[in-house]
C-alpha positions as CSV (number, residue, x, y, z in Angstrom):
1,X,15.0,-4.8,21.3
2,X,12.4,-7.2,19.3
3,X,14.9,-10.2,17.9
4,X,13.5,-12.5,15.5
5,X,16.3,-15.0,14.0
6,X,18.7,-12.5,15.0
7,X,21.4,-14.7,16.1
8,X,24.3,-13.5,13.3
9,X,24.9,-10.4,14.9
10,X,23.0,-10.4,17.9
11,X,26.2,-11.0,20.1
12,X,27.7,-7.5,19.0
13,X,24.4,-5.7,19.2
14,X,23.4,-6.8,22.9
15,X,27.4,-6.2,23.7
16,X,27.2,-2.6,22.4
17,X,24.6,-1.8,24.8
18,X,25.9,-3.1,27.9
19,X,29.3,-1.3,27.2
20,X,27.1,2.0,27.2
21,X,28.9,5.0,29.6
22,X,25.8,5.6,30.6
23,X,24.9,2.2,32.7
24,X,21.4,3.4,34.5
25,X,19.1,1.3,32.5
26,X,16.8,-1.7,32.1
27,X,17.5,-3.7,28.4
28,X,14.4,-5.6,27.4
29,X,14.6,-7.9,25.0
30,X,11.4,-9.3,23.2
31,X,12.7,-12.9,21.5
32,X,9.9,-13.2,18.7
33,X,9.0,-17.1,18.5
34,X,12.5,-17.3,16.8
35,X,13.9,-20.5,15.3
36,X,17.2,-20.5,15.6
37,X,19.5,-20.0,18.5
38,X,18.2,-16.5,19.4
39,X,16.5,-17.4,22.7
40,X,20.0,-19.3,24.0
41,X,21.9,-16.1,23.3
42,X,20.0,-13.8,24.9
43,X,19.2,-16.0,28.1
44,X,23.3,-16.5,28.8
45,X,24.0,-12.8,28.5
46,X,20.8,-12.2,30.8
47,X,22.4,-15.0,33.3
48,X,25.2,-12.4,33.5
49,X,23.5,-8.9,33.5
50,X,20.5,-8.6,35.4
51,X,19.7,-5.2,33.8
52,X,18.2,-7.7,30.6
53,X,14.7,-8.8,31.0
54,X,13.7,-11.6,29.0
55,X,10.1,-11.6,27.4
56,X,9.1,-14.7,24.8
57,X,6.4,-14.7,22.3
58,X,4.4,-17.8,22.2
59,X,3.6,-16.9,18.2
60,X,5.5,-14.5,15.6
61,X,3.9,-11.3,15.6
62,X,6.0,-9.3,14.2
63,X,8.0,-6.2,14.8
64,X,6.2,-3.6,15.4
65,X,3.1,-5.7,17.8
66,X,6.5,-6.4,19.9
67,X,7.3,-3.5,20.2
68,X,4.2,-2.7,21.7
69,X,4.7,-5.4,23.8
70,X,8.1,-3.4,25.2
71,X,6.9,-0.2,25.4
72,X,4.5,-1.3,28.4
73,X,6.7,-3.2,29.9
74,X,9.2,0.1,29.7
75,X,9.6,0.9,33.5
76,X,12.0,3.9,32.4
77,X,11.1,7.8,32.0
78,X,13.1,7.6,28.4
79,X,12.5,4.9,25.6
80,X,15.8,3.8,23.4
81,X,15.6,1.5,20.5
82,X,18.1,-0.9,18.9
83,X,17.3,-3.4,16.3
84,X,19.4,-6.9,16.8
85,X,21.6,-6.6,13.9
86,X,23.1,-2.5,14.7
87,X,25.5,-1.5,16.8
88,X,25.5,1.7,19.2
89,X,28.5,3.5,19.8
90,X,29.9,3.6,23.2
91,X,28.7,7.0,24.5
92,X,25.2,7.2,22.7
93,X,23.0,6.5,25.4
94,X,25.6,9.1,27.7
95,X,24.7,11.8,24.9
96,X,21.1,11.0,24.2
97,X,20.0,11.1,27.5
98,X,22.0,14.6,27.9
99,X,20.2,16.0,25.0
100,X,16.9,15.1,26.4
101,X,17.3,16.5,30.0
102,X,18.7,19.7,28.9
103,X,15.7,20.0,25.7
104,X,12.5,19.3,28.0
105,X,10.3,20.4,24.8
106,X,12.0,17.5,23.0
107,X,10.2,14.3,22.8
108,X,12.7,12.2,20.4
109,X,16.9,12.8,20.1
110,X,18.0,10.7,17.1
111,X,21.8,11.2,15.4
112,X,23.9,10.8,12.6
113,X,24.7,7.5,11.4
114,X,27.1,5.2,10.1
115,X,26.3,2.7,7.9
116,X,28.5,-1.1,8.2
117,X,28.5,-4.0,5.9
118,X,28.0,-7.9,7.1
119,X,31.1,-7.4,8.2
120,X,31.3,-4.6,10.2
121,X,33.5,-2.8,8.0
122,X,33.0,0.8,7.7
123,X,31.0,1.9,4.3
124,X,29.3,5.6,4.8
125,X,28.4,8.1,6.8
126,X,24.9,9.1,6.8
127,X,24.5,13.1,7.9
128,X,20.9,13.4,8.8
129,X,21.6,16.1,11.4
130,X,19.6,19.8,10.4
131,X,17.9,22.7,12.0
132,X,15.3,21.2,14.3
133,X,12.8,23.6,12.9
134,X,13.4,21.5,9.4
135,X,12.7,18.1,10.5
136,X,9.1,18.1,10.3
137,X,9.5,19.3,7.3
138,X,11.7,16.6,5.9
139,X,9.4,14.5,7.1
140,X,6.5,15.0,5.3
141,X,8.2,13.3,2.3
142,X,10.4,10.4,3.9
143,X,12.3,9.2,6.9
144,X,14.9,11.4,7.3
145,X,15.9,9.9,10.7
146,X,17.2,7.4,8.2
147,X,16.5,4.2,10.6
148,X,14.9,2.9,14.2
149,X,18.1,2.0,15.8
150,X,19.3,5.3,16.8
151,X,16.8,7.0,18.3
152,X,15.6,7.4,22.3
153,X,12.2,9.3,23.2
154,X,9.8,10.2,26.0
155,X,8.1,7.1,27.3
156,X,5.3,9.5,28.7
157,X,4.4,10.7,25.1
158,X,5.0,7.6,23.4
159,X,2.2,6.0,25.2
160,X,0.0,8.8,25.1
161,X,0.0,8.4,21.1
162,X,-0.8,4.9,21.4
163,X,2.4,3.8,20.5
164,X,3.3,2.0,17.3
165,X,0.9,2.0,14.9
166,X,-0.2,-1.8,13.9
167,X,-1.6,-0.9,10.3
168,X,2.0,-0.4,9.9
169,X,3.9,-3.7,8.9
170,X,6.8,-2.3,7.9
171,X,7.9,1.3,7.8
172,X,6.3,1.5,11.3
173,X,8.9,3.8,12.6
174,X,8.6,6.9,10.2
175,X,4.9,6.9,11.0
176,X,5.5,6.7,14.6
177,X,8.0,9.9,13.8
178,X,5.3,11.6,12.5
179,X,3.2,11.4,15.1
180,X,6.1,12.6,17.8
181,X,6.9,15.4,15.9
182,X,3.2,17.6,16.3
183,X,4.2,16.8,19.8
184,X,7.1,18.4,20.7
185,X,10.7,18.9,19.1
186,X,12.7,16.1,17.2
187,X,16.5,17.0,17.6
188,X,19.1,15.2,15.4
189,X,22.6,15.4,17.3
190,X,25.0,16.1,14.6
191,X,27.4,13.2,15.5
192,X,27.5,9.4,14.5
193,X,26.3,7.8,17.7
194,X,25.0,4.3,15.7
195,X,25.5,2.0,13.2
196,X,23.5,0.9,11.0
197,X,24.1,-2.9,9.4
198,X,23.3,-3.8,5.8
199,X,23.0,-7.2,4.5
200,X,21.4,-9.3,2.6
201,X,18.7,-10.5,5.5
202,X,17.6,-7.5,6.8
203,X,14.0,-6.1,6.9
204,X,15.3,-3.2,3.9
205,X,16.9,-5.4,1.9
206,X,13.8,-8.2,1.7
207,X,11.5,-6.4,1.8
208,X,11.9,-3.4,0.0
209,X,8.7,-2.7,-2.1
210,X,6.5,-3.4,0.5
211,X,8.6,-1.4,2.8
212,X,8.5,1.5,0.3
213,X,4.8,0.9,-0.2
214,X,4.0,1.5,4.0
215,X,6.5,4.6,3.5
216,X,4.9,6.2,0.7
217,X,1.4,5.7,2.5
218,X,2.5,7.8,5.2
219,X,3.6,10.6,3.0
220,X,0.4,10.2,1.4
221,X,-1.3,11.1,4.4
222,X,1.3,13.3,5.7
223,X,0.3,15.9,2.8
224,X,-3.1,15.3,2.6
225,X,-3.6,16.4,5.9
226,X,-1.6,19.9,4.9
227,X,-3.1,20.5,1.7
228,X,-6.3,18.8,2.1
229,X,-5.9,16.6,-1.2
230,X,-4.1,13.4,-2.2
231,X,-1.2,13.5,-4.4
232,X,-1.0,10.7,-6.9
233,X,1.8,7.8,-6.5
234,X,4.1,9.1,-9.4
235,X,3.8,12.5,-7.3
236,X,4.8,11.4,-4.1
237,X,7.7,9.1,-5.1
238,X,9.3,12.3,-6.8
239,X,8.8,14.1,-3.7
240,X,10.6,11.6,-2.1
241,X,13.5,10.9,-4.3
242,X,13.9,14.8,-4.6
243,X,14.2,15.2,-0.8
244,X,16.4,12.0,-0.4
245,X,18.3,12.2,-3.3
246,X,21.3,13.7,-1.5
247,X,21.7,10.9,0.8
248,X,21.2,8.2,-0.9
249,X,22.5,8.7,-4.2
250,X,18.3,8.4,-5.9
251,X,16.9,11.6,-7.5
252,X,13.5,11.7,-9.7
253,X,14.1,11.9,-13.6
254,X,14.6,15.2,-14.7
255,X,11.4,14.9,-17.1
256,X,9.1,15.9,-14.1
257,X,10.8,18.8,-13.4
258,X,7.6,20.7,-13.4
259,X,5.1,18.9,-11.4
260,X,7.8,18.6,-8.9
261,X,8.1,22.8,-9.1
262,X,4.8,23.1,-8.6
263,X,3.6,21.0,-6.0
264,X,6.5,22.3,-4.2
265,X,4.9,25.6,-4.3
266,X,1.7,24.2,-3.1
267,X,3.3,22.3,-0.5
268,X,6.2,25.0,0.7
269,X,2.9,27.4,1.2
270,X,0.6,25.5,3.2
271,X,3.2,24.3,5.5
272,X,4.0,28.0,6.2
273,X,0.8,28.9,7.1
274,X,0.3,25.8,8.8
275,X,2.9,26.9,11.2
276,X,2.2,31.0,11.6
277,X,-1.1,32.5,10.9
278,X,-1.7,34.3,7.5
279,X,-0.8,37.2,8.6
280,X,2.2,36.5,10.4
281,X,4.1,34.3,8.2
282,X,7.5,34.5,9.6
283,X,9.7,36.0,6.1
284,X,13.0,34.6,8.0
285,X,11.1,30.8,8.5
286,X,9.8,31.6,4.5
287,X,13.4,32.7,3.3
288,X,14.9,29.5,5.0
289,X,12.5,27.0,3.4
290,X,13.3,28.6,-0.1
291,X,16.9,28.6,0.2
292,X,16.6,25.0,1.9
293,X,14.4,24.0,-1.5
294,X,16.9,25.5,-3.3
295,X,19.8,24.2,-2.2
296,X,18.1,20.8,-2.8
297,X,18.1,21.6,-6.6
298,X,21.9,22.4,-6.5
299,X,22.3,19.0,-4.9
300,X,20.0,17.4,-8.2
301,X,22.4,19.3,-10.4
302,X,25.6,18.0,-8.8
303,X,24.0,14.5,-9.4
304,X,23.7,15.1,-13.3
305,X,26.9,14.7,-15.7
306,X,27.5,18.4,-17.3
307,X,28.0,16.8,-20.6
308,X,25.1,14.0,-20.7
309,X,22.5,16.2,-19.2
310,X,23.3,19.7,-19.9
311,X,19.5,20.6,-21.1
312,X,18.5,18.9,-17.6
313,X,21.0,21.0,-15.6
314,X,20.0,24.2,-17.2
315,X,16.4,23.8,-16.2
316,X,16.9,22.6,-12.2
317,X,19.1,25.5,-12.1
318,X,16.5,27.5,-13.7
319,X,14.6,26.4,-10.9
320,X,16.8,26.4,-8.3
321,X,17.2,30.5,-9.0
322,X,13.7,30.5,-8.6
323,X,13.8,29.4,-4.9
324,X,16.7,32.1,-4.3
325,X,20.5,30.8,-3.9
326,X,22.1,32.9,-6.8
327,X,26.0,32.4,-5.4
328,X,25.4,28.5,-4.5
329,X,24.1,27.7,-8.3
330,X,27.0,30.2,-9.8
331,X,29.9,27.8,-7.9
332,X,27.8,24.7,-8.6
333,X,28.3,25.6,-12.5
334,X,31.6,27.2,-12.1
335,X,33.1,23.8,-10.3
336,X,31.7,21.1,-12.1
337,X,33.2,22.7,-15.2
338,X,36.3,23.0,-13.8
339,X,36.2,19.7,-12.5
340,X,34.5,18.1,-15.6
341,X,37.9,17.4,-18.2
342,X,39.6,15.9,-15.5
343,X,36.9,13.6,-14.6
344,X,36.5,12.7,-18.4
345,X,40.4,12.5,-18.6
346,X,40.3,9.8,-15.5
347,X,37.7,7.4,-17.2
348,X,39.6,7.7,-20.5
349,X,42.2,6.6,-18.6
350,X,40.7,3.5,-16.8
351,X,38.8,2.1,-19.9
352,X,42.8,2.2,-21.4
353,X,43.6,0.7,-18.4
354,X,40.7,-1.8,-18.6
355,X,41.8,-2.4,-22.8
356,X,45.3,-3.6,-22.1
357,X,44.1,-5.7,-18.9
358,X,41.9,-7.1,-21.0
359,X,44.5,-7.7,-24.5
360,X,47.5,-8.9,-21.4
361,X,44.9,-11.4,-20.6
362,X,44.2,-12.6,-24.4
363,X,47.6,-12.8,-25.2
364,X,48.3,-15.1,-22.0
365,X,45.8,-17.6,-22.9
């Protein structure tokens, strides 16, 4: 754990670790030149559990330089990261290291997550779980680990790769996922094992655009190095918001419904052959991949309002027959329509609703 003016919810973070079912373990804790009351935390819960070492930078240099800094100080065969505003669930260490003895051609277990408010309070779940043969796949477009927090890997490996990557400022962990993944298997346990905070401080909320920035550069590169040619900035941000639309609510405009098409194509290819010689393309692995791109349209469609966007839906699901799932878009169609006059009978309602509130108020003052 790197902390750097951490001290809101740095209590409950360092608490959920030591509470871990699984207890075999050394907690480092990197205090980064912090201003507040960070370093007086940490040193009284180290007073009272000598599995925390204490390590203090004389300068702030940032996240990922620290942790650097940890993983040679790491004395253990397996590497587990927690940022100093999340929380991990009592048995996630118990589960991750499981997962990792029983997968020896694993190098990283990550999990489903949960995301919290400043409060604590429960807000989403986050399903990032999928076939492990998919996640280097996802990847190639954004982080579909979905954070740092929840994730523990091979300390051997990590190393060998050089660790973090430095160029990276922010969005250091997706290119560090990157990486692992050519060397050996990432497995996402399909069970909420973490939770994630979001508030108003934190690193994604601050610092968005330059986070986004970092992220799309490692896409950038990510594709380059499978089709051996850059894909513009417009191009790659689709890519992204097509892939992680689903999750977090954010799909590409409709308009660039062919570019996107196509450069899956290009893409969808190269990673096939990237992975079996030309010859032996694997039809199950190639069936998979266009059933998974075409479930990813369906999931576009579902996002679009049958009535506001009809010429939009008709063309993703054009597509989306293209890629193969013929049943999936027929019960996509058939429910939304079913679904769609009570929807439009429930917001008729509320502005109603919203109309007398508003004339009960008027007629009060």
């Amino acid at each position: 754990m790197s902390v750097y003016n951490g001290s809101d919810y740095l209590r409950e973070s360092i608490e959920s670790i030591l509470n871990q079912t699984f207890s075999d373990f050394e907690f480092i804790i990197i205090n980064d030149y912090s201003t507040d009351n960070t370093w007086e935390i940490i040193t009284e819960y180290a007073e009272q559990d000598k599995r925390i070492k204490l390590f203090n930078n004389s300068e702030n240099i940032g996240l990922t330089k620290s942790l650097n800094k940890g993983l040679k100080l790491a004395r253990g065969e397996y590497i587990a990261r927690q940022d100093a505003d999340d929380v991990s669930l009592v048995e996630r260490f118990e589960k991750q290291v499981a997962a990792l003895d029983e997968n020896p051609e694993a190098v990283l277990i990550s999990c489903d997550i949960e995301v919290i408010n400043s409060q604590g309070k429960f807000v989403k779940k986050e399903e990032r779980s999928c076939e492990t043969k998919w996640v280097p796949w996802y990847l190639m477009f954004y982080n579909h680990l979905g954070g740092h927090s929840q994730v523990i890997f091979r300390t051997e490996t990590a190393i060998k790769l050089g660790g973090y990557s430095e160029a990276y400022r922010y969005s250091q962990d997706y290119e560090f996922w990157c990486r692992l993944v050519k060397a050996g298997k990432v497995i996402i346990l399909p069970e909420a094992l973490h939770q994630l905070r979001r508030h108003g401080k934190g690193i994604t909320a601050e610092k968005r655009s330059e986070q986004l920035s970092y992220a799309l550069d490692v896409s950038k590169r990510n594709i380059k190095e499978l089709i051996g040619r850059e894909l513009t900035l417009d191009e790659l941000s689709d890519l992204r918001h097509f892939w992680s639309g689903n999750v977090l609510r954010n799909f590409p405009k409709s308009k660039n419904i062919d570019i996107i098409n196509l450069r899956l194509e290009e893409i969808s290819q190269a990673f096939l052959k990237n992975n079996y010689s030309v010859e032996t393309v694997d039809s199950q692995m190639e069936n998979g991949l266009r059933r998974l791109i075409g479930l990813q349209f369906i999931y576009w469609i579902r996002f679009l309002s049958i009535f506001r966007y009809l010429p939009s839906r008709i063309k993703i699901s054009f597509y989306a027959l293209r890629w193969n799932p013929i049943l999936q878009i027929a019960i996509c169609w058939v429910k939304d329509v079913c679904q769609q006059p009570f929807a439009i009978l429930g917001r008729k309602l509320l502005e109603i609703k919203r109309k007398n509130s508003r004339a009960s108020h008027l007629s009060i003052s």
